[in-house]
C-alpha positions in Angstrom: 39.4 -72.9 -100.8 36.6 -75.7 -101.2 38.6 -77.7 -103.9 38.6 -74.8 -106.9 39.7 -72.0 -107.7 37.4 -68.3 -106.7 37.0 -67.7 -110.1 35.5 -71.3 -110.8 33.4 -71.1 -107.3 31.7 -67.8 -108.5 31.4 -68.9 -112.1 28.8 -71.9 -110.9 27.5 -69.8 -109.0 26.6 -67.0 -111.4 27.3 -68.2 -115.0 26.7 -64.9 -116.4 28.2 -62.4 -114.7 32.0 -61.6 -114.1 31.9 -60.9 -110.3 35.4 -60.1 -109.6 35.0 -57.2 -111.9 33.1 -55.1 -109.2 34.2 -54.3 -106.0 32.0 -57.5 -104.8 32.1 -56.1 -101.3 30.4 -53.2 -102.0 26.8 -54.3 -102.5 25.2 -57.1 -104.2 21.5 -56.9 -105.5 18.5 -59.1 -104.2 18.1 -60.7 -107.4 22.1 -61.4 -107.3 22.1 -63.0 -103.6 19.4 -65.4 -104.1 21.7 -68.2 -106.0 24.0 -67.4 -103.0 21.7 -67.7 -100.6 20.4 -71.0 -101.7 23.8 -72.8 -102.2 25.3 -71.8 -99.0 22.3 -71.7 -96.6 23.1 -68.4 -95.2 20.7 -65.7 -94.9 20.3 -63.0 -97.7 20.3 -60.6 -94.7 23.6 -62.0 -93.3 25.3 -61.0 -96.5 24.1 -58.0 -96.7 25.0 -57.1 -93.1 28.2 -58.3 -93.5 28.9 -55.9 -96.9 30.2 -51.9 -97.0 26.9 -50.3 -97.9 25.0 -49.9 -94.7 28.5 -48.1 -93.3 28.8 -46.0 -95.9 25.2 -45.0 -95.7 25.9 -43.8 -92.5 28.8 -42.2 -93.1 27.7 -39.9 -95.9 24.2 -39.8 -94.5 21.9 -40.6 -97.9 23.1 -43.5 -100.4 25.6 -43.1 -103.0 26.2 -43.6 -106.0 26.5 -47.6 -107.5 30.2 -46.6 -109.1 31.4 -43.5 -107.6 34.1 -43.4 -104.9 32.3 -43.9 -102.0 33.7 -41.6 -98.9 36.5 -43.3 -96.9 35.8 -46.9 -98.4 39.2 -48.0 -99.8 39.0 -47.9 -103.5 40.2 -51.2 -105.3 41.1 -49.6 -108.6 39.4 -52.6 -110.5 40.2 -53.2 -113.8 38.9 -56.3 -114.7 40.2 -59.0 -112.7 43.1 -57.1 -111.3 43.3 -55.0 -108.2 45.8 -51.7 -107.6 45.1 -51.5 -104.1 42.0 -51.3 -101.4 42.4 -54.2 -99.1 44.3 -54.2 -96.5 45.4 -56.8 -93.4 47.3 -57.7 -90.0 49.6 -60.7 -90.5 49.4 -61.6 -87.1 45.9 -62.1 -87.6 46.4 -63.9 -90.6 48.7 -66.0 -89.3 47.0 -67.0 -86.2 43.6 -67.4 -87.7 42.5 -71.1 -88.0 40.8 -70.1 -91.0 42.2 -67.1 -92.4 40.0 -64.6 -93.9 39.6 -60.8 -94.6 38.0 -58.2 -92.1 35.6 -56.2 -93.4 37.4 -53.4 -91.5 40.1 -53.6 -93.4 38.3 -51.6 -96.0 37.9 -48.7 -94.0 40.2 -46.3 -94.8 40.2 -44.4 -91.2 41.7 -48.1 -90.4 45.4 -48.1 -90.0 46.1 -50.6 -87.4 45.0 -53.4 -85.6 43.5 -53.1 -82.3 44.2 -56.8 -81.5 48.0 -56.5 -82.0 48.3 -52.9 -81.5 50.5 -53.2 -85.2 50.1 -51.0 -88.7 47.9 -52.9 -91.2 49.3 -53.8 -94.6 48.0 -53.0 -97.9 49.9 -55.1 -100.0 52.2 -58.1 -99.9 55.8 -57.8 -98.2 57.9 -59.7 -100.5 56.5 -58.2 -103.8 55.1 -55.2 -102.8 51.3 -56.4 -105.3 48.4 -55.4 -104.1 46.5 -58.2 -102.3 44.3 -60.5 -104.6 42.9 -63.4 -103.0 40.0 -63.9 -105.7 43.0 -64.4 -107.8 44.4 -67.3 -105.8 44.1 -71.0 -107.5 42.7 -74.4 -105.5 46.1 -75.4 -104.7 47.3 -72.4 -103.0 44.9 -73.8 -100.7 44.6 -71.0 -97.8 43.9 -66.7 -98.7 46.8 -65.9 -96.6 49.1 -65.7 -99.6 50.3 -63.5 -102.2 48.3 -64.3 -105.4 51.5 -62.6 -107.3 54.2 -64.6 -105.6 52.7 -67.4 -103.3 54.8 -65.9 -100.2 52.6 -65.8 -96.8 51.4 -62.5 -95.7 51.6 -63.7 -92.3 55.1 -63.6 -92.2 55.3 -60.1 -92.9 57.6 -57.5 -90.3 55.2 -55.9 -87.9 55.6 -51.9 -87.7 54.4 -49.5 -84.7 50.9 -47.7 -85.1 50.9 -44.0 -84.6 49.6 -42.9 -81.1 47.0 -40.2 -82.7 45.7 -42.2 -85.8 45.2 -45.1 -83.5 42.9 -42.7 -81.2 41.5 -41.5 -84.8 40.4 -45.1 -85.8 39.3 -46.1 -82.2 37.0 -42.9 -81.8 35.7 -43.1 -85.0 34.7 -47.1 -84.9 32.7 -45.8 -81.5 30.7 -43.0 -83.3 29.5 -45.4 -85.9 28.1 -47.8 -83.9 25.7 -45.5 -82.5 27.8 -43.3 -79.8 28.0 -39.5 -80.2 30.7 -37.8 -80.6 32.2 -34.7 -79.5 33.7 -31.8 -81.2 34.3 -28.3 -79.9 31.9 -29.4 -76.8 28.8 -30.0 -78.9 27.2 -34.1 -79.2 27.7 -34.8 -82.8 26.8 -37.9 -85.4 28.5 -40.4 -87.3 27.7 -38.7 -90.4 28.8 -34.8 -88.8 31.9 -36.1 -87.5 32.9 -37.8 -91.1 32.2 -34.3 -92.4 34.6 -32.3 -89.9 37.5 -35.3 -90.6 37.1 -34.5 -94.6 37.1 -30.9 -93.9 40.4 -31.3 -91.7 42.2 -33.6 -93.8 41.6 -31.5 -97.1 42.5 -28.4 -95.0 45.9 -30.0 -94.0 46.7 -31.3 -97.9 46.4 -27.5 -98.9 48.3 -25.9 -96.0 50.8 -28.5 -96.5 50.8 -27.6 -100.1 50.7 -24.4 -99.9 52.6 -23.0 -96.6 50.6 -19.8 -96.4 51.6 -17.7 -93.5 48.6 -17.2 -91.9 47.2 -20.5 -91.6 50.6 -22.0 -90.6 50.2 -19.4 -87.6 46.5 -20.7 -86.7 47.5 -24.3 -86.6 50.1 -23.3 -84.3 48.2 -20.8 -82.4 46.1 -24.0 -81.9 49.4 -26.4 -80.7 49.5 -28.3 -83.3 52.4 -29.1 -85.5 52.1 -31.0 -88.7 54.5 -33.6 -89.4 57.2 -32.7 -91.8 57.3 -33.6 -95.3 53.8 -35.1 -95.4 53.6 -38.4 -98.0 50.3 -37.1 -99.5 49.5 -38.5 -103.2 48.5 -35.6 -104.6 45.0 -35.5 -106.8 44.4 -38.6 -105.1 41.5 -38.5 -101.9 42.1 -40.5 -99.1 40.3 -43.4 -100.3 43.1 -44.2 -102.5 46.4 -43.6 -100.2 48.2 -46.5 -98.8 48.4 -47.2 -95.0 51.4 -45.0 -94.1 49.8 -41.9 -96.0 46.8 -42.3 -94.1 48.4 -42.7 -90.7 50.0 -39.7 -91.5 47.6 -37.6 -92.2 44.8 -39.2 -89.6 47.3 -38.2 -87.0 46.8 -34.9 -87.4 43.7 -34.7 -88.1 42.8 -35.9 -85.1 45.1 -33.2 -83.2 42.0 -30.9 -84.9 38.9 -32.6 -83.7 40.5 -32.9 -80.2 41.5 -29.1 -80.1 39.6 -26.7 -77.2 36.8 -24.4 -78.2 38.6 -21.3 -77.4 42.0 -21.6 -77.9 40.1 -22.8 -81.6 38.6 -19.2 -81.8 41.7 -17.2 -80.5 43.6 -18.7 -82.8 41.7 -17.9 -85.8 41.1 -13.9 -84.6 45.2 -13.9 -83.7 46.4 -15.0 -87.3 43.6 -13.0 -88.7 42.1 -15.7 -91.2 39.7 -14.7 -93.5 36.6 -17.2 -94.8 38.3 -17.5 -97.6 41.5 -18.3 -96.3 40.0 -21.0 -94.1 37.9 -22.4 -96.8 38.1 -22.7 -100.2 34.8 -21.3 -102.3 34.5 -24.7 -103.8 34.9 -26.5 -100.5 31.8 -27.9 -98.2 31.5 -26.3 -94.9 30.9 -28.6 -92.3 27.6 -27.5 -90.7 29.5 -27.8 -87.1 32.0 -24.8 -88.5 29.5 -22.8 -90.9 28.7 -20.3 -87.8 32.1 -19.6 -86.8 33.6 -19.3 -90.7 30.5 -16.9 -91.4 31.8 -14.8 -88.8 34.9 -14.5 -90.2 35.9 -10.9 -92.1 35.2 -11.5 -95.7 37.9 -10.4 -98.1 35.9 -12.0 -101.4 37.0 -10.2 -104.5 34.3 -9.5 -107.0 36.1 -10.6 -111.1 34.8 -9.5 -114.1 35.4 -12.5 -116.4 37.4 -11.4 -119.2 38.5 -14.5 -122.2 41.4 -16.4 -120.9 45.0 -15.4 -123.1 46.1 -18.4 -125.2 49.1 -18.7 -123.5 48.9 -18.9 -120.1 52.0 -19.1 -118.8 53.1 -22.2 -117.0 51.1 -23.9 -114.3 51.7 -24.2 -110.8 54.1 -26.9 -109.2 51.2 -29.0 -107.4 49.0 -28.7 -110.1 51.2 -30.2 -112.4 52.2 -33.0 -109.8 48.4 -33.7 -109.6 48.5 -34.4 -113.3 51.2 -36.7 -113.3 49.9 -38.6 -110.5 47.2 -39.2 -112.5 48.8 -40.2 -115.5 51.1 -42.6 -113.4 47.7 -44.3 -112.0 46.2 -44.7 -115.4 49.0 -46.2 -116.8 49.7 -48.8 -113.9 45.7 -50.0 -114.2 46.5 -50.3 -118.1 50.0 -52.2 -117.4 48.0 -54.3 -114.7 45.4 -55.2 -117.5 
């Protein structure tokens, strides 16, 4: 910990600006690194290498935006100093490092295990269930591997099996992005294309899930898949802001998609008779991979005149309304958090 506390490292190091309030990992500017730079001798480039933009620059495939969500990058949920979630970690790894510190991997949120220790990740502390903090911690806690909340180690925290299919999920998709292609449906593929098919599969499950229509219950198991019951899926929240066993989840299956056979895909689709708009929603982004095979789909589109809306509307659907109050319960933990 150097003798002081983050907050006091950061504040010699940058008088005038609040660090901790930005997800610091993210990206820092030139102008930002130099003190950095200077005090610790490391390269400006090293840092940068060593942050999330260049990965999510290649996930999306153009840069984003400075404080959007960023596309499976773990959202922090900053509010000020305070953290709701977003970093996650093995405590064997803790535990055994010499010098324990955070994996920039742990911020991916295809990540749900460790490869090392073949164990599910954590994404907040095991005693006190708090999201994990370590800017937070003071000079005499003396090591990151505890809980900033209530000083337990992390290290010493149960470890749990990692799904099978959302370990093949993580270990696939860590190949793509360092420059292998993938494969999908028995075409070579990108890091950036196959990012785009796993966000078109994982929304797709949320809505089948939430909706149980017939006829895309019968293609997913025309295709042999069967989605796990009672899926633990936040609703109105994207996967950047699930926790580790709501990710694990749902990355199992989608990875029973990607892995699927061209043609049982296509017979599947003709035998439960999907339409494009029951495969994909009109406000949904079709993966380029699939735009060929939904365009050839029958098209049952239904031309509305748009008439005013009634005043009373009756009540809103069930999910919807879940949705809401999902949000409502996030807001008010970031504001209780403050």
């Amino acid at each position: 910990m150097l003798g002081c506390d983050p907050m006091v490292l950061t504040g010699e190091i940058w008088p005038k600006w609040r660090v901790w309030t930005l997800d610091v990992d993210r990206s820092i500017s030139e102008e930002q690194l130099q003190p950095l730079s200077l005090i610790s001798g490391i390269s400006q480039h090293v840092f940068q290498a060593a942050m999330l933009q260049s990965i999510a620059i290649r996930i999306h495939g153009r840069p984003l935006q400075e404080k959007a969500v960023w596309p499976w990058i773990l959202s922090l949920g900053a509010r000020n100093t305070k953290r709701r979630s977003g970093l996650q970690y093995c405590p064997i790894c803790l535990g055994e490092d010499k010098s324990p510190y955070y994996r920039i991997q742990w911020r991916f949120a295809w990540h749900t295990g460790c490869e090392t220790h073949q164990c599910r990740l954590h994404d907040s502390c095991w005693h006190c269930g708090a999201p994990i903090e370590p800017h937070r911690l003071a000079a005499e806690d003396q090591t990151v591997s505890i809980c900033a909340s209530c000083k337990v180690d992390l290290g010493r925290a149960d470890t749990k099996s990692w799904n099978d299919e959302a370990k093949s999920f993580q270990l696939e998709t860590d190949r793509i992005l360092q420059g292998e292609c993938g494969i999908y449906l028995g075409e070579s593929i990108s890091s950036h294309h196959w990012f785009e098919l796993a966000s078109f599969f994982e929304s797709f499950i949320r809505r089948v899930n939430r909706n149980g229509e017939e006829k895309l219950l019968g293609f997913i198991n025309g295709i042999g898949i069967v989605l796990p019951e009672h899926i633990p899926i936040m609703a109105g929240a994207g996967i950047e802001w699930l926790n580790v066993q709501m990710r694990e989840c749902l990355l199992g299956a989608v990875w029973r998609f990607l892995t699927v056979d061209k043609d049982r895909f296509l017979q599947a689709m003709k035998k439960a008779d999907l339409s494009r708009q029951g495969l994909c929603t009109r406000k949904e982004p079709v993966p380029s991979l699939l735009s060929g095979i939904i365009d050839g789909l029958p098209d049952h589109s239904v031309t509305r005149t748009k008439s005013p809306k009634p005043h009373l509307s009756g009540p809103r659907p069930r999910h919807e309304v879940i949705r809401m109050m999902k949000r409502l319960e996030r807001k008010l933990i970031l504001l209780k958090n403050e």
